[in-house]
C-alpha positions in Angstrom: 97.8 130.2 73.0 96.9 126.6 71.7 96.1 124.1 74.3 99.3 122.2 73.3 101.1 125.2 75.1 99.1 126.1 77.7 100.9 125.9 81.0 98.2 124.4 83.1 97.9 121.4 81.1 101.4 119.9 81.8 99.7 118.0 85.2 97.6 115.8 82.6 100.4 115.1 80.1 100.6 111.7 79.2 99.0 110.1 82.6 99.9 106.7 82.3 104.0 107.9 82.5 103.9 108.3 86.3 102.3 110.2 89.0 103.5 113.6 90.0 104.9 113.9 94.0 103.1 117.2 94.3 99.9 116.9 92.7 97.1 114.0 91.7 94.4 113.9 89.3 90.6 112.9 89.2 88.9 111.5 86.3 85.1 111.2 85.9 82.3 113.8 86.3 81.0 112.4 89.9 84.6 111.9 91.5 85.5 115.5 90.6 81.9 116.6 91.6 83.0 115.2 95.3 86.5 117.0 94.9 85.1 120.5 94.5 82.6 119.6 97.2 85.5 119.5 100.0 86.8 123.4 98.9 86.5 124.9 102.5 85.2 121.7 104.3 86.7 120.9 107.7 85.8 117.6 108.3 87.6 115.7 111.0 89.9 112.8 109.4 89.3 114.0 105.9 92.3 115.7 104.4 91.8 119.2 102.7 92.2 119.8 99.8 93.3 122.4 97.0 92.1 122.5 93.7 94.7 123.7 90.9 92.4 123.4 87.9 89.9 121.5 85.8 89.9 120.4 82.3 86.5 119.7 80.4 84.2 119.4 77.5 81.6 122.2 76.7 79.0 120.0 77.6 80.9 118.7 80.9 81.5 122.5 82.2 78.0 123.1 81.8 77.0 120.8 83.9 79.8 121.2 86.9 79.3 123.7 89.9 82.9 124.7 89.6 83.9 127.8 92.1 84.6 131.1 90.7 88.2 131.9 90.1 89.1 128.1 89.4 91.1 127.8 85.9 89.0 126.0 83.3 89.9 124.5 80.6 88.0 123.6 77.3 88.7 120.7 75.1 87.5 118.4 72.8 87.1 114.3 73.7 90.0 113.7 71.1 91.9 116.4 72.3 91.4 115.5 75.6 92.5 111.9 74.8 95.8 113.4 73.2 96.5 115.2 76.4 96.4 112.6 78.6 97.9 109.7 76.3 95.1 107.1 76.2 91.3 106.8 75.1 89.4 108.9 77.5 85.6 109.3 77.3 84.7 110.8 80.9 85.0 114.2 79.4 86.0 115.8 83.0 89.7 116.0 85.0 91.0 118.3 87.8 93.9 118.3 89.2 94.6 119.3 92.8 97.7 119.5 95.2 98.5 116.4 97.1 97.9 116.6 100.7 100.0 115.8 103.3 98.5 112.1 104.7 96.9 111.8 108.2 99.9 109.7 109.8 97.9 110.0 113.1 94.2 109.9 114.3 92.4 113.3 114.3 91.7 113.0 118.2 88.7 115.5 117.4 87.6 112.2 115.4 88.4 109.8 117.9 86.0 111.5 120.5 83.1 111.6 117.9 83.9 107.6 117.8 83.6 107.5 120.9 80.1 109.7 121.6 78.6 106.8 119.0 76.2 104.1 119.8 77.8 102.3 116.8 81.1 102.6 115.2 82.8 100.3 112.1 86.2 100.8 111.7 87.9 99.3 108.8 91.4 98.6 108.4 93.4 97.9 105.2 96.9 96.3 105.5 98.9 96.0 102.7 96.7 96.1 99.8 99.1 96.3 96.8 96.4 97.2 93.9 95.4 100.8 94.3 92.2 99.5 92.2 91.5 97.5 95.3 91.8 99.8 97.7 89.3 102.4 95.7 86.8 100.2 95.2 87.2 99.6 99.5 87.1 102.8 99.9 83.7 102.9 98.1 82.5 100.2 100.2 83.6 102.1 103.0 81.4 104.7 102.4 78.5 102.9 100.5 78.1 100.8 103.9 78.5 104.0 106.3 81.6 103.1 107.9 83.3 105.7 110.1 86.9 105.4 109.3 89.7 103.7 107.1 92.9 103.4 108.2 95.4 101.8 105.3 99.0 100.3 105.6 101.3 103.5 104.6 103.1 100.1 102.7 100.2 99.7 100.5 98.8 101.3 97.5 98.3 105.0 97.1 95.0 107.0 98.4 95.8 109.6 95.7 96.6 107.6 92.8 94.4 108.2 89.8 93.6 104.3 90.0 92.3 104.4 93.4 90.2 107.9 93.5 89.0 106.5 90.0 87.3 103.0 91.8 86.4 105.4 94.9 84.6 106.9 92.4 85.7 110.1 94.6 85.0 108.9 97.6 88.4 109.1 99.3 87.7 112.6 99.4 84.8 112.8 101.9 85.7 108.9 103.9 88.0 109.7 107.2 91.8 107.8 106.2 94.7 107.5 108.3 97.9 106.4 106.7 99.6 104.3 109.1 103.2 102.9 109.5 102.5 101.5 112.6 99.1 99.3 112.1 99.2 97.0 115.3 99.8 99.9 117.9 97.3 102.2 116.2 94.8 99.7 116.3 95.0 98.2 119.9 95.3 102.0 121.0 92.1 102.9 118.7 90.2 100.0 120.6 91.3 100.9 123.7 90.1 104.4 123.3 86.5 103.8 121.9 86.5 100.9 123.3 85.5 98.5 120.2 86.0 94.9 119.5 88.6 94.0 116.7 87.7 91.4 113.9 90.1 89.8 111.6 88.7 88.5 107.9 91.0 85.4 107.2 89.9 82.0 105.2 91.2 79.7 108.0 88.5 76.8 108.8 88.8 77.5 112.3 87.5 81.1 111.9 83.5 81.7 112.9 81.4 81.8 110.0 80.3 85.6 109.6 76.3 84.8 109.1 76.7 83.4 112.7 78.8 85.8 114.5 77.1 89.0 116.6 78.8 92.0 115.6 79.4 94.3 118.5 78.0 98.1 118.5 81.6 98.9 118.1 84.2 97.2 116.1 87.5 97.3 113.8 87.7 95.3 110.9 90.9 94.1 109.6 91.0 92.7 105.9 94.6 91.9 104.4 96.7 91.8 101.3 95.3 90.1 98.1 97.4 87.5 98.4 99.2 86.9 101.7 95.3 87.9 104.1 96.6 89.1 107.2 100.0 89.4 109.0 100.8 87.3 112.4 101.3 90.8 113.7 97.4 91.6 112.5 95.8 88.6 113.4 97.3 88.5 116.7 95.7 91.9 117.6 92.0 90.5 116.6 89.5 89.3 119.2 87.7 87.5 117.1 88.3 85.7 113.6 85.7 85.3 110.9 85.2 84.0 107.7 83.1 84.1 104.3 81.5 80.8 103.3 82.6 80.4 99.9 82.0 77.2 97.1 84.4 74.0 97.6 87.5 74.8 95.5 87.4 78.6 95.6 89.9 80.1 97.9 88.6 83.6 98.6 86.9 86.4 97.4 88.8 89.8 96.1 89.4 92.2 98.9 87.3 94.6 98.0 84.3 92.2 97.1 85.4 90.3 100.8 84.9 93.7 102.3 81.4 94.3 100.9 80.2 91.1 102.0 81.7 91.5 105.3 80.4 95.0 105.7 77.1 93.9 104.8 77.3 90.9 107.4 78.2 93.0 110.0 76.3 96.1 109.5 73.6 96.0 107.6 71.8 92.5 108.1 70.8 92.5 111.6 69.3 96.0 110.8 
């Protein structure tokens, strides 16, 4: 059988035509690294996950732990660009089944919030670009925080843009889906208790280098272009703001998140 008829490639076929409803794919020898690393993982707040298959270079499978049994297949880097429609250099895709979201908090989660000294929160409302919300995601793990929860209006967790600026890391970061953003949030507070943030430009908002963080706290950062609803921001117990050069607006999301992470985590040690 040549690869053009082999049954297990249909997933890839021509990537950039539209995502399938039942399955997503992972580009890049690290993000499907992390994939095959959550095969019979129970993590609370992670989804699991079922790998289908995994297409590769020579040189690629010889340097994956894939699990035995898993269908493989071998291509070329032109064949592998033909497959999926565009120039592709990473040399390595899986495909696995998409998971049903977490439209609730894990409450086996929410106690291990709880039994923490520290917890960071972060919470992504309506972030249109799924290349924004990987590279959050990426932040979200890069600065240890314990959670995302992300506007079920937003961008997709499972879209081959987004795992693709996780770099993979939506597969090992707790996410929660939500529909209902304000209520999960004052309910989450409530619960751990923590102290909710809102990022927004306004003048009258504390300059983050100044404000104390405390041990426990959400963070809510907003779309790219309209920040924060009045629902959001009317949640937050505090407001804060990156400094920024006259004339310039505001930083990307994800680059506002970093920052902010950093501001809030990481600089009073």
């Amino acid at each position: 059988m040549s690869a053009r008829d082999d049954p297990r490639l249909r997933p890839y076929r021509n990537l950039q035509a539209g995502a399938d409803p039942d399955r997503f794919i992972v580009e890049g020898a690290l993000a499907v690294a992390r994939l095959l690393a959550t095969g019979g993982v129970r993590t609370p707040g992670v989804a699991a996950l079922e790998v289908e298959s995994v297409v590769c270079t020579p040189s690629q499978r010889a340097r994956l732990e894939l699990p035995a049994g898993l269908p493989v297949v071998e291509l070329s880097k032109p064949e592998m660009a033909q497959l999926v429609g565009f120039a592709f250099h990473r040399g390595v895709l899986a495909c696995a089944r998409r998971p049903r979201p977490n439209r609730e908090l894990d409450p086996a989660l929410v106690e291990q919030l709880r039994a923490r000294e520290r917890v960071t929160v972060v919470v992504a409302e309506g972030l249109a670009d799924p290349r924004n919300l990987g590279a959050l995601i990426r932040n979200v793990a890069g600065f240890s925080a314990d959670l995302l929860i992300a506007d079920a209006r937003g961008a997709d967790l499972y879209s081959r843009l987004a795992i693709r600026a996780s770099v993979g890391n939506v597969f090992r970061v707790p996410c929660v889906v939500s529909d209902a953003l304000p209520s999960m949030i004052a309910s989450l507070a409530r619960e751990l208790p923590a102290e909710i943030i809102a990022a927004t430009p306004e003048p009258t908002a504390e300059l983050v280098q100044r404000f104390e963080p405390p041990a426990k706290q959400v963070l809510l950062v907003g779309n790219e272009g309209a920040g924060l609803s009045p629902e959001l921001l009317a949640c937050a117990d505090h407001r804060v703001r990156i400094p920024v050069a006259h004339g310039s607006d505001s930083l990307n999301v994800a680059a506002a998140t970093a920052v902010l992470l950093y501001a809030l985590t990481c600089a009073r040690g």
